[in-house]
PDB file of N, CA, C and O in Angstrom:
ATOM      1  N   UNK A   1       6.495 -11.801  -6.478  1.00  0.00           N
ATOM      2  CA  UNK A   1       6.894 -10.610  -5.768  1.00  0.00           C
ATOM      3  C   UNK A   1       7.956  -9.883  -6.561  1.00  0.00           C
ATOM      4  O   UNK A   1       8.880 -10.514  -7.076  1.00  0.00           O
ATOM      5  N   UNK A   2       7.841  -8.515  -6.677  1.00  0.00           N
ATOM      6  CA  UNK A   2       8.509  -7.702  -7.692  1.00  0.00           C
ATOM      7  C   UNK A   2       9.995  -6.984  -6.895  1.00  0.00           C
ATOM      8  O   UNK A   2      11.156  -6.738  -7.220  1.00  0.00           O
ATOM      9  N   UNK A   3       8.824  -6.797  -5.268  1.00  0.00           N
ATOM     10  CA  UNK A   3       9.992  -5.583  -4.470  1.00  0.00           C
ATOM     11  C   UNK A   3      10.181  -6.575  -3.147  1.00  0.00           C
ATOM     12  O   UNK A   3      10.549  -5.810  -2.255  1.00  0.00           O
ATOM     13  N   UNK A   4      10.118  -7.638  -2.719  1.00  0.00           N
ATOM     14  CA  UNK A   4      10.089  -8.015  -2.021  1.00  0.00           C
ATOM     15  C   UNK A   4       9.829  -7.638  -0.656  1.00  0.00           C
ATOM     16  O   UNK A   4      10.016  -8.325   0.349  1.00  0.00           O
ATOM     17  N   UNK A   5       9.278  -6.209  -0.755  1.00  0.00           N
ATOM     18  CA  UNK A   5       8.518  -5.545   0.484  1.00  0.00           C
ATOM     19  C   UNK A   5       8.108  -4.726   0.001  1.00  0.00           C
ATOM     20  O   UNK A   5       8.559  -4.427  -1.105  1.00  0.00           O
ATOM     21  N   UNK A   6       6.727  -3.720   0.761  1.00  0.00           N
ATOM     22  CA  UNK A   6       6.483  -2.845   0.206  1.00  0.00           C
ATOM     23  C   UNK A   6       6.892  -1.561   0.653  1.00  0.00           C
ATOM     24  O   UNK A   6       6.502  -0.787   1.528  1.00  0.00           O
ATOM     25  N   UNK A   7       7.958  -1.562  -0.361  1.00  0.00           N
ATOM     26  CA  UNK A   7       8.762  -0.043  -0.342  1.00  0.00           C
ATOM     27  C   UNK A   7       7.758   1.264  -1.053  1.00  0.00           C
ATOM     28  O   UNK A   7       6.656   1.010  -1.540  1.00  0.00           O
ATOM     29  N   UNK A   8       8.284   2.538  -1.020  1.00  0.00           N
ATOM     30  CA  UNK A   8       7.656   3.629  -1.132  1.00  0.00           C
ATOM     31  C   UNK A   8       7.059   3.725  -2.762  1.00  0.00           C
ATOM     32  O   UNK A   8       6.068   4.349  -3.142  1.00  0.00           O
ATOM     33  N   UNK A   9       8.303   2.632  -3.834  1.00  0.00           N
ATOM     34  CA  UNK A   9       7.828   2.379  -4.502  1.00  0.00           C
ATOM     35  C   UNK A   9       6.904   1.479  -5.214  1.00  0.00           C
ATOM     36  O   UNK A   9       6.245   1.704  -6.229  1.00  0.00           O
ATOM     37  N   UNK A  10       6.997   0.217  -4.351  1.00  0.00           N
ATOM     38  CA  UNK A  10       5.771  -0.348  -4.365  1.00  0.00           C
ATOM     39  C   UNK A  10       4.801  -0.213  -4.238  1.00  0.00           C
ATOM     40  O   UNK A  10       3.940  -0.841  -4.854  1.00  0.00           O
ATOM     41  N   UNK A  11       4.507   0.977  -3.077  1.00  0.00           N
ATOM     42  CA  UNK A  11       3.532   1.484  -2.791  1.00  0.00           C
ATOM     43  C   UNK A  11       2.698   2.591  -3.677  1.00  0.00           C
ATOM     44  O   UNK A  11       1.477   2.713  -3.580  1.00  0.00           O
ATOM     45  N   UNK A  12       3.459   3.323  -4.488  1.00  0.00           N
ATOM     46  CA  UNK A  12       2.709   3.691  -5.665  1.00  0.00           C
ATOM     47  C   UNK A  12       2.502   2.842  -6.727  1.00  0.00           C
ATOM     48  O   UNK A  12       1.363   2.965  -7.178  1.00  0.00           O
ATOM     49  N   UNK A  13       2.954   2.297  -7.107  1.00  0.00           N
ATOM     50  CA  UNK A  13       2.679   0.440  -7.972  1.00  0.00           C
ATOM     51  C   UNK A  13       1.924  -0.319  -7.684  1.00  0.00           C
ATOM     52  O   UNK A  13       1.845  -1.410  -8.248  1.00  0.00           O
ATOM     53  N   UNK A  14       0.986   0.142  -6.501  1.00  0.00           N
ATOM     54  CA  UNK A  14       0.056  -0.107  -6.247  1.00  0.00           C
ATOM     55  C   UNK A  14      -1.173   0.326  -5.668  1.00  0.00           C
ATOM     56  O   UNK A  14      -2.101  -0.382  -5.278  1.00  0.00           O
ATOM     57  N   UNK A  15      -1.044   1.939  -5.652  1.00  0.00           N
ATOM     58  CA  UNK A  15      -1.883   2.959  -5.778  1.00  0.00           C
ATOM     59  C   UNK A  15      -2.130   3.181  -7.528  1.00  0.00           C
ATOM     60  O   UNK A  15      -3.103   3.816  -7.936  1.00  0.00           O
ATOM     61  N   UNK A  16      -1.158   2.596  -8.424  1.00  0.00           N
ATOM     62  CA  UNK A  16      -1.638   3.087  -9.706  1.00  0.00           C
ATOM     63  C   UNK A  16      -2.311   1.884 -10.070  1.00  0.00           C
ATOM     64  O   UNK A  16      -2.884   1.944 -11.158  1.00  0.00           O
ATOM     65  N   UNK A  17      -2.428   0.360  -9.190  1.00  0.00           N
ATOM     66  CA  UNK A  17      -3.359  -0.555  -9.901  1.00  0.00           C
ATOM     67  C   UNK A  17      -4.754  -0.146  -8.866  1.00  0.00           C
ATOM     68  O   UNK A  17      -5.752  -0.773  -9.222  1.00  0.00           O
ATOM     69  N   UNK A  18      -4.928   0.532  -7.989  1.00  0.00           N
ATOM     70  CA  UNK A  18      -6.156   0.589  -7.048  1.00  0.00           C
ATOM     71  C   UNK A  18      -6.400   2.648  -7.600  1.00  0.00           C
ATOM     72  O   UNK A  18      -6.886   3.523  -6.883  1.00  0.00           O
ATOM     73  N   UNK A  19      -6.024   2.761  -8.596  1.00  0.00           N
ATOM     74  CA  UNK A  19      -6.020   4.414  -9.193  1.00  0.00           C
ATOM     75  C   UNK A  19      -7.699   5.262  -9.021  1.00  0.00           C
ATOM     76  O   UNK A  19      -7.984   6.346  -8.513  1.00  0.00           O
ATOM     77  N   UNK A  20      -8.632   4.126  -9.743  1.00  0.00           N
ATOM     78  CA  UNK A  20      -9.811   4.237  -9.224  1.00  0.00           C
ATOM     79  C   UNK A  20     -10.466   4.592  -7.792  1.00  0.00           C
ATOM     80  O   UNK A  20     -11.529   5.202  -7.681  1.00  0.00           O
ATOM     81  N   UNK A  21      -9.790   4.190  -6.853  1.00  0.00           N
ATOM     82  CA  UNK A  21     -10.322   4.135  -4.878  1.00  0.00           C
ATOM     83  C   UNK A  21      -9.279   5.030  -4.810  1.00  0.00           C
ATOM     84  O   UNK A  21      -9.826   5.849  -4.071  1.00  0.00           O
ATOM     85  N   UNK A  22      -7.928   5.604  -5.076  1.00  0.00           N
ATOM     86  CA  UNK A  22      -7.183   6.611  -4.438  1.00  0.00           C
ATOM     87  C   UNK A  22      -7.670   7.755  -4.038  1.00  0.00           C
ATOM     88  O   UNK A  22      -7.623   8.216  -2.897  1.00  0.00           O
ATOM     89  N   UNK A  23      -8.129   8.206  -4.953  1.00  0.00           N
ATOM     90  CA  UNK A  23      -9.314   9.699  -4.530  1.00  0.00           C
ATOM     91  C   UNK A  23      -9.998   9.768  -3.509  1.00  0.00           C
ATOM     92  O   UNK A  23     -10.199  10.595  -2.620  1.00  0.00           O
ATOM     93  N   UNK A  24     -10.463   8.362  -3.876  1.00  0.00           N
ATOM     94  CA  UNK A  24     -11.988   8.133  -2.803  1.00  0.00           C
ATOM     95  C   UNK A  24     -11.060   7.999  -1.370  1.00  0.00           C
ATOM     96  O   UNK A  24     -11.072   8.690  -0.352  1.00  0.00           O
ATOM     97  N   UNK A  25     -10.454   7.101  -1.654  1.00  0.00           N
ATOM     98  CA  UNK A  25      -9.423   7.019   0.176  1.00  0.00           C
ATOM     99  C   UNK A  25      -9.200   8.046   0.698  1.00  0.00           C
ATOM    100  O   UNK A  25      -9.443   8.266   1.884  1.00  0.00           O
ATOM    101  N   UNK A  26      -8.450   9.262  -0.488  1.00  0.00           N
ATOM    102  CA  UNK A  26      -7.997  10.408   0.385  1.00  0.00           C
ATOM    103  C   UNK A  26      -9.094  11.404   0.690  1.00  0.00           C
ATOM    104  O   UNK A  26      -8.784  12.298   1.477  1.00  0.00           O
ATOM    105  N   UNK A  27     -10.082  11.402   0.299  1.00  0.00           N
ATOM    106  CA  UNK A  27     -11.158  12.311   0.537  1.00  0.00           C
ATOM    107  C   UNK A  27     -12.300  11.263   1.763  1.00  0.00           C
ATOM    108  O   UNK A  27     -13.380  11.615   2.239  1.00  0.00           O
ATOM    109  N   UNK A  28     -11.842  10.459   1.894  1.00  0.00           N
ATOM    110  CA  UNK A  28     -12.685   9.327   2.926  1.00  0.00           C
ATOM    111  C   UNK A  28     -11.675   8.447   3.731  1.00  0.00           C
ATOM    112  O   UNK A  28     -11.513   7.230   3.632  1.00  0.00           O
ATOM    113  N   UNK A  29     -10.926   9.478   4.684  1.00  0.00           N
ATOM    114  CA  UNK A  29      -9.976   8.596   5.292  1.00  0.00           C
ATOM    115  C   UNK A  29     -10.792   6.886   5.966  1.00  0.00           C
ATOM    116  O   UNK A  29     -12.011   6.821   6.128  1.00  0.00           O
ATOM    117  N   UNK A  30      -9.942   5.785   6.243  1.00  0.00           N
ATOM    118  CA  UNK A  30     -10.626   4.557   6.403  1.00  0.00           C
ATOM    119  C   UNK A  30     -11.642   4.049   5.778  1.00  0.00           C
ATOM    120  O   UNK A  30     -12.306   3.232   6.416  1.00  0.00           O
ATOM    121  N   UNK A  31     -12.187   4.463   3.959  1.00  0.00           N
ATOM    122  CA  UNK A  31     -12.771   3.483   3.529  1.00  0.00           C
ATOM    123  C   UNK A  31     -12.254   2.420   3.126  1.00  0.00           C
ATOM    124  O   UNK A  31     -12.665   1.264   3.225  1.00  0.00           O
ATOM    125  N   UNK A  32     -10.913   3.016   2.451  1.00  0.00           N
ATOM    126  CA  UNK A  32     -10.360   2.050   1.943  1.00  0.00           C
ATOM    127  C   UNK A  32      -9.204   1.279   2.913  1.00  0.00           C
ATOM    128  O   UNK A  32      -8.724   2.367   3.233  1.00  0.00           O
ATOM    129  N   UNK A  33      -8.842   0.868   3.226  1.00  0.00           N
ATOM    130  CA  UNK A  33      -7.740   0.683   4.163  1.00  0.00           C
ATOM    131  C   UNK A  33      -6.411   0.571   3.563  1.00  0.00           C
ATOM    132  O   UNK A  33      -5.346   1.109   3.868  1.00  0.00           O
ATOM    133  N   UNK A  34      -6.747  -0.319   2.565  1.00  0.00           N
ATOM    134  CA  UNK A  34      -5.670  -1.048   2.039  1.00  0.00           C
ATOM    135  C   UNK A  34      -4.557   0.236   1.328  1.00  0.00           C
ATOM    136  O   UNK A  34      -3.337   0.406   1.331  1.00  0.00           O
ATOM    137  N   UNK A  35      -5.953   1.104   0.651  1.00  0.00           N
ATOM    138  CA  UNK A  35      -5.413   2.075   0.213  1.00  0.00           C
ATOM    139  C   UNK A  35      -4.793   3.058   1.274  1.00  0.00           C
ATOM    140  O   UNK A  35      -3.890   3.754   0.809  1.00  0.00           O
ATOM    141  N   UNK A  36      -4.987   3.191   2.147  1.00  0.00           N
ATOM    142  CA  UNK A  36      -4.917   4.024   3.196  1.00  0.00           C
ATOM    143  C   UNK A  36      -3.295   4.286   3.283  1.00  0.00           C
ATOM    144  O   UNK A  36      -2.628   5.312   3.152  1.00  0.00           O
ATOM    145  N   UNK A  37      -2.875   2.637   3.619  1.00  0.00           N
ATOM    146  CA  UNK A  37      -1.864   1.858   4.253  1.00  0.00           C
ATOM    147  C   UNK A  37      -0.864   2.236   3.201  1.00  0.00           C
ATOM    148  O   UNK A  37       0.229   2.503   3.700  1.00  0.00           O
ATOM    149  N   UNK A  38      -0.927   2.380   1.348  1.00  0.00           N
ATOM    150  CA  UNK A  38      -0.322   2.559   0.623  1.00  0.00           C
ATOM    151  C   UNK A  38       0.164   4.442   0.698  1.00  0.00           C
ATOM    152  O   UNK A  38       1.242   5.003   0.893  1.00  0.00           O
ATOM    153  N   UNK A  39      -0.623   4.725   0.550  1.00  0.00           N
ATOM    154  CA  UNK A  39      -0.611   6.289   1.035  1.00  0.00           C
ATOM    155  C   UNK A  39       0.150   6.897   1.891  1.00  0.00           C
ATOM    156  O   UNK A  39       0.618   8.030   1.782  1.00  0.00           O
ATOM    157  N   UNK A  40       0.328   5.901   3.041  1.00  0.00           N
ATOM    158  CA  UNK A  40       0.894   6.440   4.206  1.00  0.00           C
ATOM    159  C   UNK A  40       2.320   5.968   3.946  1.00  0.00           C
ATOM    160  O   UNK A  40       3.227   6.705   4.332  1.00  0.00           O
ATOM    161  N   UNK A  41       2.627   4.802   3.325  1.00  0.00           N
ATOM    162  CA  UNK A  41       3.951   4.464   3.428  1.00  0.00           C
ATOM    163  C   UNK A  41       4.339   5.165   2.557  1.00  0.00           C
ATOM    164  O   UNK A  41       5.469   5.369   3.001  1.00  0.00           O
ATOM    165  N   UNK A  42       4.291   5.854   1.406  1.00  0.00           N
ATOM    166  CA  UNK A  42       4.332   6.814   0.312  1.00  0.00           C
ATOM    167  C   UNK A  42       4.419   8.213   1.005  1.00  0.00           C
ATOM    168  O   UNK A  42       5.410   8.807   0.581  1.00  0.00           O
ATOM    169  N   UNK A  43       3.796   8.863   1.828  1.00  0.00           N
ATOM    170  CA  UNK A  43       3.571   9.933   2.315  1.00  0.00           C
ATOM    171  C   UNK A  43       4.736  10.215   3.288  1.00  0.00           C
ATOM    172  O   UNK A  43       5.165  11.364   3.392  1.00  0.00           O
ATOM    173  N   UNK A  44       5.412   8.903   4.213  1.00  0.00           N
ATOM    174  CA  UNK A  44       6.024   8.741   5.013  1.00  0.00           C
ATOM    175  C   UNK A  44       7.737   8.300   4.472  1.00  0.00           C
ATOM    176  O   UNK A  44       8.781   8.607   5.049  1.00  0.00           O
ATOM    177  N   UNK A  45       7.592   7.565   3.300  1.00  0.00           N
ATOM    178  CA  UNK A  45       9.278   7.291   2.831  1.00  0.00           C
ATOM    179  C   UNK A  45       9.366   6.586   3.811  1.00  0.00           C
ATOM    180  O   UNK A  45      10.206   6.934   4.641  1.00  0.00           O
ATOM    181  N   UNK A  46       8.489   5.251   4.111  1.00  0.00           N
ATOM    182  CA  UNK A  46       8.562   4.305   4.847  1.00  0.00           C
ATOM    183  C   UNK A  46       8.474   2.615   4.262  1.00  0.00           C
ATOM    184  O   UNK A  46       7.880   2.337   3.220  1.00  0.00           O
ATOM    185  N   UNK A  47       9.114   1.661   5.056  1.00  0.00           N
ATOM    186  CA  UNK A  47       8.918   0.157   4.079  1.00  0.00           C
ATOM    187  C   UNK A  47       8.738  -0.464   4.818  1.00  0.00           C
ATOM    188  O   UNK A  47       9.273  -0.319   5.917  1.00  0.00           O
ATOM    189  N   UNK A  48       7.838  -1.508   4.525  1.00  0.00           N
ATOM    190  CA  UNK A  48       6.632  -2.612   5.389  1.00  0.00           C
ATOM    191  C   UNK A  48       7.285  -3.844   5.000  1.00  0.00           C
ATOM    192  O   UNK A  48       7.580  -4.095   3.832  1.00  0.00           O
ATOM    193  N   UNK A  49       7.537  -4.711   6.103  1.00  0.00           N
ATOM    194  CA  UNK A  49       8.454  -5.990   5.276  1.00  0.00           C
ATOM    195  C   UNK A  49       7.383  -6.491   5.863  1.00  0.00           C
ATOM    196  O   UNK A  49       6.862  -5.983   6.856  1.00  0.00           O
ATOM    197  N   UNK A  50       6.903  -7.719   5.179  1.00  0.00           N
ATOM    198  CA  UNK A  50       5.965  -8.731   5.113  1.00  0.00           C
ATOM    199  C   UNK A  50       6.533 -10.137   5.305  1.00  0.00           C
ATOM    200  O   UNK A  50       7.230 -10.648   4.429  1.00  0.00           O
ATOM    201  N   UNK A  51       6.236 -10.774   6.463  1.00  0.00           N
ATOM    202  CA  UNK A  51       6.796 -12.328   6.537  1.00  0.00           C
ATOM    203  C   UNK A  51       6.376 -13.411   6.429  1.00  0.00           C
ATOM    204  O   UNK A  51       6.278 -14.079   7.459  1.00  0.00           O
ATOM    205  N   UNK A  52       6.025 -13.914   5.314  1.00  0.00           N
ATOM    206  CA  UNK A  52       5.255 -15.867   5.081  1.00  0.00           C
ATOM    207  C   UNK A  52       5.366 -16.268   5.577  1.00  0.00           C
ATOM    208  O   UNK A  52       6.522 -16.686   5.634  1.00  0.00           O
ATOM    209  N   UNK A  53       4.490 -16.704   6.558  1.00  0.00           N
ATOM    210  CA  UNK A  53       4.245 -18.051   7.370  1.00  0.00           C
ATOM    211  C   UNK A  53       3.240 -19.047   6.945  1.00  0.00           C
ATOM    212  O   UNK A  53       2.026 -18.923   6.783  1.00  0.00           O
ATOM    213  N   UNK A  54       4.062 -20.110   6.794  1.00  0.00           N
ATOM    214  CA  UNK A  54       3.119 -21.182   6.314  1.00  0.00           C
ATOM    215  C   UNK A  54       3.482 -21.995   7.261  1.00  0.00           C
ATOM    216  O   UNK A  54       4.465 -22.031   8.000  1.00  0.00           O
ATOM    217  N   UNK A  55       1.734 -23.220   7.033  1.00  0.00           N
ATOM    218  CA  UNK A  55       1.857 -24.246   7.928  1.00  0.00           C
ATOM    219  C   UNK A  55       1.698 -25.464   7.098  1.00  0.00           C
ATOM    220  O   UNK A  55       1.794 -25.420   5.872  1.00  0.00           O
ATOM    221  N   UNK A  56       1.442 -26.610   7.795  1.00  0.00           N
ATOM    222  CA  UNK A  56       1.874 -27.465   7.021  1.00  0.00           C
ATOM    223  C   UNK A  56       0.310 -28.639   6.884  1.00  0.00           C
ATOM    224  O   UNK A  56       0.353 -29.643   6.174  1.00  0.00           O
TER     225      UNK A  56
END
């Protein structure tokens, strides 16, 4: 883990490894999701904290 959440900049750091489907996402809202989700937190100046849960 680089950002330890995905901040606004993570979120283009990872619209530029999915660079190929970005187009396609924004011209096809919900194909992509994943991409979707990057877009929006980018669009918004918003950050997604993510929490590991593991079991045992």
């Amino acid at each position: 883990q680089i950002y330890g959440a995905i901040t606004p900049d993570a979120a283009r750091a990872g619209l530029e490894l999915f660079a190929e489907h970005t187009d396609d996402a924004r011209a096809n809202p919900g194909k992509h999701p994943n991409v979707d989700r990057l877009l929006q937190l980018v669009e918004e100046g918003r950050t997604l904290r993510v929490k590991h849960v593991f079991f045992a």
